[in-house]
C-alpha positions as CSV (number, residue, x, y, z in Angstrom):
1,X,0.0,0.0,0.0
2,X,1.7,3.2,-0.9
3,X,2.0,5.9,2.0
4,X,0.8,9.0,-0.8
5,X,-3.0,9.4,-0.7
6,X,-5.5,8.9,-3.3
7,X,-8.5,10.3,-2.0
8,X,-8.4,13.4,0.2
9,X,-11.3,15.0,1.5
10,X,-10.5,18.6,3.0
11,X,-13.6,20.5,4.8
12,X,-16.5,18.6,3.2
13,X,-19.9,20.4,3.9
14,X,-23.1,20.4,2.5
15,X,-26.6,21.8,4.2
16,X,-29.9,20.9,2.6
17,X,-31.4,24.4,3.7
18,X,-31.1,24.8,7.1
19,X,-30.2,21.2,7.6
20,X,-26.3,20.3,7.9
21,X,-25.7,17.8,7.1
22,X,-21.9,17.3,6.6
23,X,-19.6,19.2,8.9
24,X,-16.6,19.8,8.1
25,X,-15.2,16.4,6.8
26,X,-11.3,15.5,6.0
27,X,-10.0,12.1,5.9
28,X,-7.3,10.5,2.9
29,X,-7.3,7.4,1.6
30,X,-4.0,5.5,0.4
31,X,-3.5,3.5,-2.8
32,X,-4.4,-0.1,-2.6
33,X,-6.3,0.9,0.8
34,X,-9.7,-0.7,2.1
35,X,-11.2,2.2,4.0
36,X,-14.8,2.2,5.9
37,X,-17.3,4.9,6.6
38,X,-18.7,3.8,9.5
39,X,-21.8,5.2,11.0
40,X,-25.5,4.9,12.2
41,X,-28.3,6.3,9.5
42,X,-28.9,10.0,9.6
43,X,-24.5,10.0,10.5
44,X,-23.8,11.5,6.7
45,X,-22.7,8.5,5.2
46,X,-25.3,8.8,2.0
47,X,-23.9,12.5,1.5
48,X,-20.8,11.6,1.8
49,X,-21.3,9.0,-0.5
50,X,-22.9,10.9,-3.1
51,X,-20.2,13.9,-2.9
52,X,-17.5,11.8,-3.5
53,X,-18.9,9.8,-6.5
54,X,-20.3,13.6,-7.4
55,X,-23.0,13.0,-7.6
56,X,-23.7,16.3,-5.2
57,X,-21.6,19.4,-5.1
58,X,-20.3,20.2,-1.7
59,X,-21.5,23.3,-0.2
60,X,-17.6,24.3,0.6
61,X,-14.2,22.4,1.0
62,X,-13.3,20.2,-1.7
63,X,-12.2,16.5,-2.6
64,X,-9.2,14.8,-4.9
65,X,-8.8,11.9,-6.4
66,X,-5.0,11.3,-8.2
67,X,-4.7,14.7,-7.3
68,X,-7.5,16.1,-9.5
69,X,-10.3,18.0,-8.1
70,X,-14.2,18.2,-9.2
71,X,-14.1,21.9,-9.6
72,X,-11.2,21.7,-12.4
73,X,-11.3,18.3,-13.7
74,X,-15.2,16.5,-13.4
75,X,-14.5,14.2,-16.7
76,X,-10.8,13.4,-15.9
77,X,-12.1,12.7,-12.4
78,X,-15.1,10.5,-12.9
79,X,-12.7,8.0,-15.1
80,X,-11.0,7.0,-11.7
81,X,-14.0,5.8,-10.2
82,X,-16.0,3.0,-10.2
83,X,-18.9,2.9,-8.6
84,X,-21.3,0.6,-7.0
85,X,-24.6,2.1,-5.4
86,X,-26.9,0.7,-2.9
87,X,-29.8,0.3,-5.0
88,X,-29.7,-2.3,-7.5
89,X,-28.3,-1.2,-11.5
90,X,-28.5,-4.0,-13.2
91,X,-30.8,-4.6,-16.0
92,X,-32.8,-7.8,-14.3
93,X,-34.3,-8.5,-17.9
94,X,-30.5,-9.1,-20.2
95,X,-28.4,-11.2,-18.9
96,X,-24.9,-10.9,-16.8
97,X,-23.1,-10.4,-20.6
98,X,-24.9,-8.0,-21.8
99,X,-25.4,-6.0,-18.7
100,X,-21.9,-5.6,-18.7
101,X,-21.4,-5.0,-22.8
102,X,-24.1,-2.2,-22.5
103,X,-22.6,-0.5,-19.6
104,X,-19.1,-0.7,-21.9
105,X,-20.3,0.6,-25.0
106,X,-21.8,3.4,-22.2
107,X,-18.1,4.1,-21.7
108,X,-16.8,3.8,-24.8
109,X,-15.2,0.1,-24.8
110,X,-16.2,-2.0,-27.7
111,X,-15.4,-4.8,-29.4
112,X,-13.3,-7.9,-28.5
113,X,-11.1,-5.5,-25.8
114,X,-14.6,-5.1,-24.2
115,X,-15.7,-8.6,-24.3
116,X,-12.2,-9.7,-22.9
117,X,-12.5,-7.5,-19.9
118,X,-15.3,-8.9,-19.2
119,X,-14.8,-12.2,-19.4
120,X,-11.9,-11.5,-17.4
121,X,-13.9,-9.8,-14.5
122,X,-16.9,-12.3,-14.5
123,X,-14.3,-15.1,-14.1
124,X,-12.2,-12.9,-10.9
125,X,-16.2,-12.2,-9.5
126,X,-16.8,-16.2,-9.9
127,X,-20.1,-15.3,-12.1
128,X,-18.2,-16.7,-15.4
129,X,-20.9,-19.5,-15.2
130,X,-23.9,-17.4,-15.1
131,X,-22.9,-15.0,-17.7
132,X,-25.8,-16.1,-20.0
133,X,-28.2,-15.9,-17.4
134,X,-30.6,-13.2,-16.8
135,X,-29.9,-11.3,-13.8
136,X,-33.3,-11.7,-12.8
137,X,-32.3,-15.3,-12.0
138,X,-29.2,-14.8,-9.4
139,X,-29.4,-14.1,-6.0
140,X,-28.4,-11.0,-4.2
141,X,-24.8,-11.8,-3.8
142,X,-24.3,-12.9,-7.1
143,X,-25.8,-9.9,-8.6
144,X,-23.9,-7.6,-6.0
145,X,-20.6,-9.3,-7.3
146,X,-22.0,-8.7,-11.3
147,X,-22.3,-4.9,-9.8
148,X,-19.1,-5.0,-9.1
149,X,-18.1,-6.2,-12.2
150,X,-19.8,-3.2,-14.0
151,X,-17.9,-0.8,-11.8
152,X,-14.4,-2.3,-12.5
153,X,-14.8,-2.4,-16.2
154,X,-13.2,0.9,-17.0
155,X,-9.9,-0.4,-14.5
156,X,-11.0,2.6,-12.0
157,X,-8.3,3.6,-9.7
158,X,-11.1,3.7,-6.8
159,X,-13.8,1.3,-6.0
160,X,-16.8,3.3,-4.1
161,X,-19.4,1.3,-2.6
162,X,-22.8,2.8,-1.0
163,X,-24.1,0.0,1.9
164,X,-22.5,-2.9,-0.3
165,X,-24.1,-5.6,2.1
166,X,-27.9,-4.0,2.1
167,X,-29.9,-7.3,1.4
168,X,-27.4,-9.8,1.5
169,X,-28.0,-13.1,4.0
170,X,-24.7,-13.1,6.2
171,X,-23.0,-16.2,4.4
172,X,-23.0,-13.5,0.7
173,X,-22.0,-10.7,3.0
174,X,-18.8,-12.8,4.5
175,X,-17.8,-13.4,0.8
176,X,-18.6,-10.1,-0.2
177,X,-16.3,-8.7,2.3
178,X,-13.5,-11.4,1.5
179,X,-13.8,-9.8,-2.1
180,X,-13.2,-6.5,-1.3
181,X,-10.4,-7.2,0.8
182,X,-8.8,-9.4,-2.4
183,X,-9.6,-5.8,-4.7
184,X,-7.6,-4.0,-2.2
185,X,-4.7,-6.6,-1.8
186,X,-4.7,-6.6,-5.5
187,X,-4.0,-2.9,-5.9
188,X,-7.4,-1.4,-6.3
189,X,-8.7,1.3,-3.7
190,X,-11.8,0.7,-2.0
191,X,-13.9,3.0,0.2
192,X,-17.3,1.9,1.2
193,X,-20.0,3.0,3.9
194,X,-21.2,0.9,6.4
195,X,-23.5,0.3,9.5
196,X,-22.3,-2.9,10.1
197,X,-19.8,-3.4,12.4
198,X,-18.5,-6.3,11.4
199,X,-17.9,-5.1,7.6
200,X,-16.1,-1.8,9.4
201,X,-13.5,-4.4,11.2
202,X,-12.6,-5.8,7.7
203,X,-11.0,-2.2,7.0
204,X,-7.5,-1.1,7.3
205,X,-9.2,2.2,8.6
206,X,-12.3,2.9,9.3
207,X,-13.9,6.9,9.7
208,X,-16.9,6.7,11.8
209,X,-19.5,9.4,11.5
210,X,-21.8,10.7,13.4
211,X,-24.7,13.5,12.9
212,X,-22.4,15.0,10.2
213,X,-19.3,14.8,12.0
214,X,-16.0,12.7,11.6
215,X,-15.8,11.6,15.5
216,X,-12.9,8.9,15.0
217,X,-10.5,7.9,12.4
218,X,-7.8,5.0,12.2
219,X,-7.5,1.4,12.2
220,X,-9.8,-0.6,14.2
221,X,-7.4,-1.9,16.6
222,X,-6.1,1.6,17.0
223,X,-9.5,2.8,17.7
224,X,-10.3,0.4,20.1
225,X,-7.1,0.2,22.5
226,X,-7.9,4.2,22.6
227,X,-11.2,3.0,24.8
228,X,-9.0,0.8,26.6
229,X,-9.7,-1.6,29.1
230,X,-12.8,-3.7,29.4
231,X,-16.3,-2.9,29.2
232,X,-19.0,-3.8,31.4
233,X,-23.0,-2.8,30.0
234,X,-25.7,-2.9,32.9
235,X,-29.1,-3.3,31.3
236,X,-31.1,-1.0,33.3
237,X,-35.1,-0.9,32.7
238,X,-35.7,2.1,31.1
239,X,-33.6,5.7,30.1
240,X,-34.8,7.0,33.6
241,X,-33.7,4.6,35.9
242,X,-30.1,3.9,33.4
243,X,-29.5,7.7,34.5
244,X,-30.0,7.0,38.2
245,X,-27.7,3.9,37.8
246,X,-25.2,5.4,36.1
247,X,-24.7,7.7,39.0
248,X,-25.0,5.9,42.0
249,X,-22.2,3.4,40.4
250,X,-20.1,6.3,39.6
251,X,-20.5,8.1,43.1
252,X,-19.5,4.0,44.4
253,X,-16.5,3.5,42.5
254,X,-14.9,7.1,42.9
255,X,-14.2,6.8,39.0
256,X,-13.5,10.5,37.0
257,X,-16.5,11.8,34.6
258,X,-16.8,9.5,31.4
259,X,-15.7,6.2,33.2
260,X,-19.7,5.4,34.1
261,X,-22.4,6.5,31.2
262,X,-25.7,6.4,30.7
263,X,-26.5,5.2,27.5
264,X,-29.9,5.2,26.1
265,X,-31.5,2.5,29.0
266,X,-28.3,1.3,29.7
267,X,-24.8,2.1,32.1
268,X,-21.6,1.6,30.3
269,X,-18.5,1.2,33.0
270,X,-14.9,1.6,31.4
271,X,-12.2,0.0,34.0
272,X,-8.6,-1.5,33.9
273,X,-10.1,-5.0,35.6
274,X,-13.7,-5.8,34.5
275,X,-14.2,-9.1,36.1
276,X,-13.2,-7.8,39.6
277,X,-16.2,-5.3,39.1
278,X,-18.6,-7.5,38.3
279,X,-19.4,-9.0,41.7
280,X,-19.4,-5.5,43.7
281,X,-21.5,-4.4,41.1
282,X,-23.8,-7.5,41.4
283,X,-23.8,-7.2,45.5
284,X,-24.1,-3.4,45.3
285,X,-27.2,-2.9,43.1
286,X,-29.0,-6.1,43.2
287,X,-32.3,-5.7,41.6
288,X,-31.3,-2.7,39.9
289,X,-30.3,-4.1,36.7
290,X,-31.5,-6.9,34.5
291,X,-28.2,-8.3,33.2
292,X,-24.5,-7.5,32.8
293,X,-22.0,-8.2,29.9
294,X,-18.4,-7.9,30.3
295,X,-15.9,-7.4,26.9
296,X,-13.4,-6.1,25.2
297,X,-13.6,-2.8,23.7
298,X,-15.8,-2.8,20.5
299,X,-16.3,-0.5,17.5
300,X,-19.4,0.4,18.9
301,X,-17.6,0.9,21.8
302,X,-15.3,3.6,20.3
303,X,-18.8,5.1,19.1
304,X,-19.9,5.0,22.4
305,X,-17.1,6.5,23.4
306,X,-16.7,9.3,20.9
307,X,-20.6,10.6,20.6
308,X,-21.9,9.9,24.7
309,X,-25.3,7.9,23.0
310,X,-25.5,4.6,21.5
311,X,-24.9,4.0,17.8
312,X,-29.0,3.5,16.9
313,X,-30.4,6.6,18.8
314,X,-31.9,8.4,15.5
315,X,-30.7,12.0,15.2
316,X,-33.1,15.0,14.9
317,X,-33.5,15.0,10.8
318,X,-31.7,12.3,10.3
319,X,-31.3,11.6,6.7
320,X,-32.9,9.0,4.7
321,X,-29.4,7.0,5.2
């Protein structure tokens, strides 16, 4: 993976009236890099999304890909990406060929170079044996990996993905992920946007959003040893009595503010030696909780973390995604 970035976003903003909702966004991406934007619906992720495949114009700061911006050089720009959105583009009535043939001639690419990249692609996507079929026939993973085809067939120098997994059962979003990570070993950048924790821990880095904002950014096992620790979750009964929990606990163990958290309707408890807490915590506040889990720092710990609510609380005007 080369250390020069590919992608950098400087500032990214964009209201929708008197709704923001980006704020302020930079992050880079390296060549050969599988980066994740991680974060709940409403975070930004869909704007982001649709900026950098420009689709939308920011409302100020800018973006580059290979050094070339959107202002100066839209054409030049658009040729280095390939895109995959979350909605389905394939034509569900020609088949897997065609789809891709139409999309080439789309682009320019005719002729036997066109049918030989495709055959190539179909064969790397493991779809070579459905290429006469009509896409109407395959499953979601199949036609996700025929997508992806489609997007590579130009030989983009970045791979953007919009919610890749939406739809899939888990065993064609385990190989979908194993894909992407074979892209990005092969050379080709991928960015993608997520809500799925366990698609985020595939990344070399992950961003994670949050109502706009860029609250975290590095590798996941970076993120995570920044929490520290273990992490013990009371499930309280409601939001109410969380709050009274969370700080009778905290006046009990002495801890510093953001050790002990209410969090929607439950307490989250940061602390060098989980298990030894779990039995004071059981004698001291029997009745008080209905369970207790005890772990190591997770993703959605980091969100935790970072934002003070839990990763599905829905924003005010959250967006559509």
């Amino acid at each position: 993976m080369s250390a020069a970035p590919l992608v950098e976003a400087e500032g990214l903003r964009r209201d929708y009236g008197d709704r923001l909702a980006l704020d302020g966004v930079s992050f880079d991406v390296a060549a050969g890099e599988l980066f994740a934007l991680l974060g709940p619906n409403g975070g930004g992720k869909t704007t982001l999304f649709k900026l950098l495949s420009t689709l939308l114009p920011p409302s100020s700061g800018t973006f580059r890909v290979d050094g070339l911006s959107p202002d100066r050089d839209l054409r030049a720009l658009r040729r280095r990406l390939g895109v995959v959105f979350q909605s389905p583009s394939l034509d569900r009535k020609l088949t897997v060929l065609e789809n891709l043939l139409v999309h080439g001639a789309v682009l320019g690419l005719s002729g036997a170079p066109l049918r030989s990249r495709a055959a190539e692609l179909l064969e790397r996507m493991a779809v070579a044996d459905r290429a006469g079929d009509r896409v109407e026939t395959l499953s979601g993973g199949l036609a996700r990996r025929v997508e992806i085809a489609k997007a590579l067939l130009h030989a983009p120098k970045v791979l953007l993905l919009d919610e890749p997994s939406t739809g899939l059962d888990p065993l064609a979003r385990r190989s979908l992920r194993a894909l992407l990570s074979e892209l990005a070993r092969d050379g080709t950048t991928v960015l993608l946007t997520t809500h799925l924790f366990d698609e985020a821990e595939e990344a070399a880095r992950i961003g994670i959003l949050d109502r706009g904002r860029l609250v975290a950014l590095g590798s996941p096992a970076e993120l995570k040893r920044e929490v520290g620790g273990d992490v013990l979750v009371l499930a309280a009964g409601s939001d109410e009595d969380a709050a009274r929990l969370a700080a009778d606990v905290a006046a009990s163990l002495g801890t510093g503010p953001g050790r002990v958290a209410a969090v929607g309707a439950t307490v989250r408890i940061e602390g060098p030696d989980g298990p030894a807490l779990v039995p004071a915590l059981a004698a001291s506040f029997a009745g008080r909780f209905r369970s207790i889990t005890l772990g190591a720092p997770s993703l959605e710990d980091v969100f935790v973390d970072r934002t003070g609510h839990a990763f599905d609380a829905a924003p005010d005007g959250a967006e559509a995604a």
